[in-house]
C-alpha positions as CSV (number, residue, x, y, z in Angstrom):
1,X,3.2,16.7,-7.2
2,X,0.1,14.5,-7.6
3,X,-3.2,15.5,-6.7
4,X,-5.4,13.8,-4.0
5,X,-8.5,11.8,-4.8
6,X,-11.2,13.2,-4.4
7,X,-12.7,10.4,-1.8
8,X,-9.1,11.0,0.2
9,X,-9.8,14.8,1.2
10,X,-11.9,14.9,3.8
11,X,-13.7,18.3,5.1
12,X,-11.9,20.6,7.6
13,X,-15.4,20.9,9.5
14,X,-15.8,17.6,10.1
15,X,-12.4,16.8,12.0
16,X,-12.6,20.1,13.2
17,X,-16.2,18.5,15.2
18,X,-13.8,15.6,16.8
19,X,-11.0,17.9,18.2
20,X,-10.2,18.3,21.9
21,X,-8.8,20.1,24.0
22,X,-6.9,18.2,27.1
23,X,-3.9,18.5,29.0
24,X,-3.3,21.9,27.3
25,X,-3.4,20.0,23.9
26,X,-5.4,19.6,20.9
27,X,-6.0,16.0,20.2
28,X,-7.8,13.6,18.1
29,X,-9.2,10.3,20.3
30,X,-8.3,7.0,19.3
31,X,-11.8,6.0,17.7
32,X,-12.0,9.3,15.5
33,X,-8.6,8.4,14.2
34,X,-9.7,4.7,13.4
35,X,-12.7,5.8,11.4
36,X,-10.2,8.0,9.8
37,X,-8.0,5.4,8.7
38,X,-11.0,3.3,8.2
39,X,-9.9,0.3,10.9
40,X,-11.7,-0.5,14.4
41,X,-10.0,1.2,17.4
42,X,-8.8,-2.3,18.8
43,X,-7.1,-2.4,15.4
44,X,-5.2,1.0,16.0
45,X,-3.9,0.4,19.4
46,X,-2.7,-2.9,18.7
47,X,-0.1,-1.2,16.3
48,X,0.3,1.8,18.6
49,X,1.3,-0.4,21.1
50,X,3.5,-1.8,19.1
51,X,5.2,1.0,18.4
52,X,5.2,2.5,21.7
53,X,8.7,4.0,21.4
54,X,7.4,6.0,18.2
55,X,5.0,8.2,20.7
56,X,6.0,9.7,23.7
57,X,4.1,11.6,25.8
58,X,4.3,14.6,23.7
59,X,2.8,12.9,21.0
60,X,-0.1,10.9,22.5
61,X,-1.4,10.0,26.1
62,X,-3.6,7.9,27.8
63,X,-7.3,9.4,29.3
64,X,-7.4,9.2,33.0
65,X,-10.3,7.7,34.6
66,X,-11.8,11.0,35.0
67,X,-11.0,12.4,31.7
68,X,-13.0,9.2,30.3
69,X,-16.0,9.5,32.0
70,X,-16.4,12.9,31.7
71,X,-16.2,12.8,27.9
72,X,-18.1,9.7,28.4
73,X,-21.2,12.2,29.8
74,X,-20.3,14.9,26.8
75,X,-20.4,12.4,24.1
76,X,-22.2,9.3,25.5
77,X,-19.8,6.8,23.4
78,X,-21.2,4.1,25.5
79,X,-23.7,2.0,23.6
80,X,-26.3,-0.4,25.1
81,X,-25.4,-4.2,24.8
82,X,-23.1,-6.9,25.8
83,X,-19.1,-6.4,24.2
84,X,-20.3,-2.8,23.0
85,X,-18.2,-0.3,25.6
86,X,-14.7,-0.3,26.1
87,X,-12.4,-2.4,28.2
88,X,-9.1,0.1,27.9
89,X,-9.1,4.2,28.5
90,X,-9.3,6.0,24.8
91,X,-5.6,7.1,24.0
92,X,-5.7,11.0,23.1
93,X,-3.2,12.2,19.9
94,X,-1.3,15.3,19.6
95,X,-1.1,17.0,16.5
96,X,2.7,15.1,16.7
97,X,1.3,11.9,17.3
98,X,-1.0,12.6,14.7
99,X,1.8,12.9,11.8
100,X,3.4,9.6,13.5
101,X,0.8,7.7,13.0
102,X,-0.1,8.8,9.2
103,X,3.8,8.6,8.6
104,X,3.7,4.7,10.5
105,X,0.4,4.6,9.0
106,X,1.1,1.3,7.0
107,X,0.6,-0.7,9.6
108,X,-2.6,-0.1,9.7
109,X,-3.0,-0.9,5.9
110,X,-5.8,0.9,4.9
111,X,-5.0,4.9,3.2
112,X,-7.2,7.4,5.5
113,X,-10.9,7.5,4.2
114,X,-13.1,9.7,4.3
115,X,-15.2,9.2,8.2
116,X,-18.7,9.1,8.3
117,X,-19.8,11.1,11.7
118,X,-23.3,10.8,12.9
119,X,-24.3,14.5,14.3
């Protein structure tokens, strides 16, 4: 078996930073996952939902209203400016729907990266 590059491994700590806890699951948001794989979020969804049979619920969900906006208060992911919020609720991945995606992962043509998280 091969070994990783080094600019492939990314840090436990610093996924372990974007991990929530909703609906009695841990998951990774949309956006973190997109700077993950190094593509915008639009970019992700568009081949999620393409794939839409490939997650169930199990494996990844859509943020009710309220779920949003109070994550939007936690994490303030709005930025001033015209185009700069988001039109759609953030989907939320399962550990599951985590694998999925890396395993469906060519789609998004890009290999994951390593994501650079403002604290």
């Amino acid at each position: 078996m091969g070994h990783m590059p080094e600019d492939l491994l990314i840090p436990a700590e610093q996924i372990a930073k974007v991990i929530l806890f909703l609906r009695g699951h841990k998951v990774l948001l949309d956006e973190d996952l997109a700077k993950l794989y190094g593509v915008s979020t639009k970019r992700l969804n568009e081949q999620v939902r393409r794939n839409r049979k490939r997650f169930p619920p199990d494996f990844m969900f859509e943020l009710t209203d309220e779920e949003s906006l109070a994550l939007r208060s936690q994490i303030a992911t709005l930025k001033r400016g015209r185009g700069r919020h988001r039109k759609y609720l953030p989907f939320a991945f399962t550990e599951q729907g985590v694998a999925m995606l890396s395993r469906s992962g060519h789609a998004l043509q890009r290999s994951p990266k390593r994501p650079s998280y403002s604290s």
